[in-house]
C-alpha positions as CSV (number, residue, x, y, z in Angstrom):
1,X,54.0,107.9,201.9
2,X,55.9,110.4,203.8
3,X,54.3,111.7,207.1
4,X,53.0,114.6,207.8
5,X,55.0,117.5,208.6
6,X,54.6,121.0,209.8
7,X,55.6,122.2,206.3
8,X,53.2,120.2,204.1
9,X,50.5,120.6,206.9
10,X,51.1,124.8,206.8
11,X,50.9,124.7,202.6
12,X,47.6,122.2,203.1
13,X,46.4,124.8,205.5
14,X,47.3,128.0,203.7
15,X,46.5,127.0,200.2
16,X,44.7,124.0,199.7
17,X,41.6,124.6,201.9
18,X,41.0,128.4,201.0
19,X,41.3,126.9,197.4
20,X,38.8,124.2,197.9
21,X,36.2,126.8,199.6
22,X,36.5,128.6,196.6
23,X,36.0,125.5,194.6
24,X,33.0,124.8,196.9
25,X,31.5,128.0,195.5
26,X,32.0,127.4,192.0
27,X,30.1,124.4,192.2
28,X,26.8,126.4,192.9
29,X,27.3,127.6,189.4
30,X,29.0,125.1,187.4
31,X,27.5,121.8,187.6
32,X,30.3,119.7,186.3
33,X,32.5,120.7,189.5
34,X,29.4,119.7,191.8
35,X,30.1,116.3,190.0
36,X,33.9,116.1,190.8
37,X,33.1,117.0,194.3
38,X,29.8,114.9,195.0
39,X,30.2,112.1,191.9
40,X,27.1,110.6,190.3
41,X,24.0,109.7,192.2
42,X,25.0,105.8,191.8
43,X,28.7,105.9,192.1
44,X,29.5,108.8,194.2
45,X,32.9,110.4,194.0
46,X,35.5,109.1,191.7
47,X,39.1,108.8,192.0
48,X,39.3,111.3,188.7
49,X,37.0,113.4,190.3
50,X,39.4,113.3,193.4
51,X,42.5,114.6,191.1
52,X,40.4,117.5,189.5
53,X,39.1,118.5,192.8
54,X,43.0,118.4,194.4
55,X,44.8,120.0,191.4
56,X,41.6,122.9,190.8
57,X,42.1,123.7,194.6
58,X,45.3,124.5,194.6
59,X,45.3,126.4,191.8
60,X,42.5,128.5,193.1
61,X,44.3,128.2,196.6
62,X,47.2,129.8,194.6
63,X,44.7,132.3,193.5
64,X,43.4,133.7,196.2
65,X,46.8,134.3,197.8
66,X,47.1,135.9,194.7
67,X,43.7,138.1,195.6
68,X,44.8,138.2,199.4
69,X,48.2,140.0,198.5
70,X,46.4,142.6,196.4
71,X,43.9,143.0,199.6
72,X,44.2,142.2,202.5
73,X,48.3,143.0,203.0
74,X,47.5,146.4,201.7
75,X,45.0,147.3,204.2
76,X,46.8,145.6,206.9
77,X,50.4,148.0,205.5
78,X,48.1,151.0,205.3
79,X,46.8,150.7,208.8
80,X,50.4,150.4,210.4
81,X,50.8,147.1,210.0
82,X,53.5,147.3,207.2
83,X,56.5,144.7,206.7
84,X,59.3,145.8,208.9
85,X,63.1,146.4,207.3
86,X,64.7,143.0,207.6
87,X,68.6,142.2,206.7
88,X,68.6,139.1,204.9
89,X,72.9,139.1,205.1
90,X,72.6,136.8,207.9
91,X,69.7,134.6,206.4
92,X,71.8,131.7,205.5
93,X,73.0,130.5,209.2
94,X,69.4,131.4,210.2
95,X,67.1,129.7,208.0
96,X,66.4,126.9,210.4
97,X,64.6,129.7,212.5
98,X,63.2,131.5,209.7
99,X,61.7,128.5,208.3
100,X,60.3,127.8,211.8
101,X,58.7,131.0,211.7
102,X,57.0,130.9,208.7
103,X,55.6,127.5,209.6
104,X,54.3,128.6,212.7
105,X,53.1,132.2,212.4
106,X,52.8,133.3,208.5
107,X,51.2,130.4,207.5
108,X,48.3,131.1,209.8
109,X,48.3,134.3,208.5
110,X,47.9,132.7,205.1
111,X,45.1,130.4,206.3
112,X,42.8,133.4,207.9
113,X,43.5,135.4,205.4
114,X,43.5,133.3,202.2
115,X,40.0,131.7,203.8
116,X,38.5,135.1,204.4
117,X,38.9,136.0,200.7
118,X,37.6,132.2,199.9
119,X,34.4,132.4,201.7
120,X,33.8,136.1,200.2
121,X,34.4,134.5,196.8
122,X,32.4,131.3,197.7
123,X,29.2,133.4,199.0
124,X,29.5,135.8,195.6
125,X,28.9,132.5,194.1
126,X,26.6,130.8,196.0
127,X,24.6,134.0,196.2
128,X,24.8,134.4,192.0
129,X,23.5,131.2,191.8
130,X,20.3,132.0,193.3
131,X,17.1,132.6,191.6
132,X,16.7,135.7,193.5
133,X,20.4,137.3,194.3
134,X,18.6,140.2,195.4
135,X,16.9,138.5,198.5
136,X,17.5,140.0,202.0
137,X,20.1,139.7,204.1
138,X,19.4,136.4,206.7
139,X,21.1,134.0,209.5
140,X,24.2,132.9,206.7
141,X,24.9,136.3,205.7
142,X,25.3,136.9,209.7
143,X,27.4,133.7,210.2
144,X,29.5,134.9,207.7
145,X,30.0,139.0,208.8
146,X,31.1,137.2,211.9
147,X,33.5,135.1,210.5
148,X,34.7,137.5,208.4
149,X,35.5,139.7,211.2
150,X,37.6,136.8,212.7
151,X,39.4,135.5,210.2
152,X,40.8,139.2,209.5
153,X,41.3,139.7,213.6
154,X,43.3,136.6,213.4
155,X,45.1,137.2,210.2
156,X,46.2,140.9,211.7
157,X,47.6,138.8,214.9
158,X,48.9,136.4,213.2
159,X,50.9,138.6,210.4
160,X,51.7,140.9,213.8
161,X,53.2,137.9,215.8
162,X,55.2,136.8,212.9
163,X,56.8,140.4,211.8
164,X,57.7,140.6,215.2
165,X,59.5,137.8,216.0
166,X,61.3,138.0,212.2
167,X,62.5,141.1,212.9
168,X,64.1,139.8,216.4
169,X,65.8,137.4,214.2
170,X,66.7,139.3,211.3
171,X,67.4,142.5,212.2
172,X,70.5,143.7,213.0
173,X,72.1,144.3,216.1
């Protein structure tokens, strides 16, 4: 098995995690996918259980960048952070570095951002699931507003960091 590397550990990261969250949350509702992620009371988790939960998350992981693009990069482009005018001419004999900035920068984008629209989907779930959805506001819906706040602080820095230092690579002199 091939170690782990920045790049696998940045797609892990940015796709298969928000994608599990999201999993996480349709579990409250469906109970077949609380049974790939929990198993049977005697048996616990099994292995096909393991591949449905891997494959479904990524998918959804997919998914939500899907729901992140149409969201999140919007507001962030129409509050002045838009994607700066890069030449890609000189892309070839700079990949190395380009690829080093993705893995570094825009994949934590991806992860705050992509988990940010996860948990909102995962609470809409959870919360649906509830005899009640209508029940007040408590401690989790707190914990989350919180979180929420972060995860889009740090996606803005993190998409902020990473236009900047592409377009000190890309652009042209």
């Amino acid at each position: 098995m091939r170690d782990l590397t920045n790049r696998n550990f940045g797609l892990f990261v940015a796709y298969l995690i928000p994608g599990f969250v999201v999993l996480w949350g349709i579990g409250y509702v469906d109970p077949r996918v609380t049974t790939w992620l929990a198993g049977t009371a005697d048996l616990g988790p099994s292995v096909a259980g393991v591949l449905y939960v891997t494959i479904a998350s990524i998918g959804l992981g997919m998914t939500t960048s899907a729901l992140r693009w149409a969201c999140i990069d919007q507001v962030h482009a129409a509050t002045g952070l838009a994607r700066p005018a890069w030449s890609d001419r000189d892309l070839h004999t700079r990949i190395e570095a380009y690829t080093w900035l993705i893995e570094n920068y825009y994949r934590y984008y991806q992860f705050y951002s992509n988990t940010l629209v996860a948990l909102v989907l995962a609470y809409t779930f959870w919360r649906s699931s509830l005899p009640d959805p209508t029940t007040g506001i408590g401690w989790i819906e707190a914990g989350l507003s919180v979180t929420a706040v972060v995860l889009f602080a740090g996606s803005r820095s993190a998409l902020s960091r990473y236009y900047r230092r592409a377009s000190d690579l890309l652009t042209d002199d």
